[in-house]
C-alpha positions, 0 to 999 in steps of 0.5 A: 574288240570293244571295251565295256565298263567290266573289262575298261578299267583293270587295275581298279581293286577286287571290291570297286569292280565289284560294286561297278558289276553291281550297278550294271546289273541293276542298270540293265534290271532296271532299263528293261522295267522301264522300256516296257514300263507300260505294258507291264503296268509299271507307270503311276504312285506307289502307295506311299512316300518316301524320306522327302515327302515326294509320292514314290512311282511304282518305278522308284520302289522296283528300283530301289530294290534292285540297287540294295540287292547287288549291291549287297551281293557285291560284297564290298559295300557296308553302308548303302544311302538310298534317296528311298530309304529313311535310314542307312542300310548296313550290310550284313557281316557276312556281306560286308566290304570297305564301301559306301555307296550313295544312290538316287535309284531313279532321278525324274520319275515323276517324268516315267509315265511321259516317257521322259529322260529318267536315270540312276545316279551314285557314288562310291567312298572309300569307307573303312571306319563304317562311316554314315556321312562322309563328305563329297571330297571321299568320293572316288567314283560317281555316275549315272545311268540315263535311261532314254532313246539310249541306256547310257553310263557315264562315269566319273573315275580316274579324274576323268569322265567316260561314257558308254552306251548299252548294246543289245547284249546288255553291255555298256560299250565304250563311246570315249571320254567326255569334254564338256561341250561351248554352247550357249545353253542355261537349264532352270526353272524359270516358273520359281523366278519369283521366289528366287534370292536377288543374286539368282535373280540377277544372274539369270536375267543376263541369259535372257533377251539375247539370242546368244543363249537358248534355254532348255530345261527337262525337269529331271537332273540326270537328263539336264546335267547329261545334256550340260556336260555334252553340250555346255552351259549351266544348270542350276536348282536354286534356293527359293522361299518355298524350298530355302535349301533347294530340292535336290539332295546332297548326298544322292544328287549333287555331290555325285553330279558336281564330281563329275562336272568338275572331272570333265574340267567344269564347276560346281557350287552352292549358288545361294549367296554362296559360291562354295564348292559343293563337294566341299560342303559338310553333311548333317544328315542322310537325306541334307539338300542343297541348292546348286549351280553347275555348268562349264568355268565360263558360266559359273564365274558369271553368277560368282561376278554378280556375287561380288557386285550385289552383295549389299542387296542380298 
């Protein structure tokens, strides 16, 4: 019989299965809007923005939507963080569990109406004193659902990442444990090069004029960082005079994103000048950003090697 997410971990307590029952409803909530996104009129702007000043899709909104209902009928969350929302959300007492869940309803929606890789990410904190910021080392649980020629679920949980692909019947089917893949591959930007720190610069112009590296970039992290973790090489969101904190956002992206690069035995860390870890940075607000630089150990040291060789320049 095939393991699926629901029945795959069973020593995990009543509330985090709970919360793992919840993504999953919203996972498949969510699938079936956006496979069908064009016959149901689903594609194009919301009439609004949302906390960052990106224009919400109609998508990010329906989205949105679905994880703040499960996961409030879970009953085991007290505080949810949605990129979508400008406060935090407290659970109703009636509904209220030990939990915070941190979440980017749908990464890359600006790629919905091509039909590109989009995805859902989150993270789950212990959080008995009803905290509203904790920092990315209380994460037990992170993961992402990418919704592209397959739904599939990865998952970092027990210090280790495992990924599932949803089947016909709506179940996330277990595939196996992820080890991050050797290829030579560096995801980035390159249009923003001009605006890039000297360090970041520097770093990416090893990549480049060599044959040993093949540069790939899809524009919505779900879908970079997935393809980083099955094949190997580096992503990164740098810094840059536009954006001087990045774009991504700590609490929903990277701290979720680097718990599970580091789980399946990569790095991940700050990248501006800077080569602390992510997970150790401390959050001031709900909506922070961060620059990042994640990947296998081999191509992170490589930017902490030009850190150390430049240093006067920066």
């Amino acid at each position: 019989m095939s393991k699926t997410l629901l029945t795959n971990y069973p020593l995990l307590s009543t509330h985090l299965k709970a919360i793992l029952k919840a993504i999953h409803l919203t996972a498949v909530e969510i699938e079936n809007h956006v496979r069908y996104s064009t016959l149901k009129g689903l594609h194009g702007d919301h009439n609004g923005k949302n906390t960052s000043g990106d224009v919400q899709k109609k998508l990010d909104v329906i989205a949105n939507n679905a994880m703040i209902h499960y996961l409030t009928d879970s009953n085991a969350c007290n505080i949810l963080l949605s990129e979508e929302n400008k406060d935090h959300i407290s659970v109703p007492k009636n509904k209220r569990g030990p939990y915070l869940v941190a979440f980017d309803p749908l990464d890359g929606s600006s790629n919905i109406d091509c039909n590109a890789p989009i995805g859902t990410i989150f993270s789950i904190s212990e959080n008995k004193k009803e905290q509203i910021l904790l920092n990315g080392k209380n994460i037990l649980i992170a993961g992402y659902v990418l919704y592209g020629p397959a739904t599939e679920l990865v998952i970092a949980i027990n210090n280790k990442v495992d990924r599932y692909v949803m089947d016909n019947t709506n179940n996330f089917i277990y595939v196996g444990q992820i080890k991050l893949g050797s290829k030579k591959i560096y995801s980035i930007n390159e249009s923003n090069s001009n605006a890039w720190s000297p360090d970041m610069k520097k770093y990416i112009e090893n990549y480049k004029g060599t044959t040993a590296y093949t540069a790939r970039y899809i524009g919505s992290m779900v879908g970079d960082v997935h393809r980083t973790l099955l094949y190997g090489g580096m992503f990164s969101y740098p810094s840059d005079k536009k954006n001087p904190q990045g774009k991504l956002r700590l609490l929903y992206e990277c701290y979720p994103m680097a718990k599970i690069m580091e789980c399946a035995g990569g790095k991940a860390i700050v990248g501006h000048i800077s080569k602390q870890r992510i997970l150790e940075v401390e959050p001031k607000n709900i909506h922070q950003k961060s620059p990042i630089l994640l990947g296998t150990v081999e191509e992170v040291n490589k930017y902490e090697t030009v850190l150390a060789l430049i240093p006067s320049k920066l």
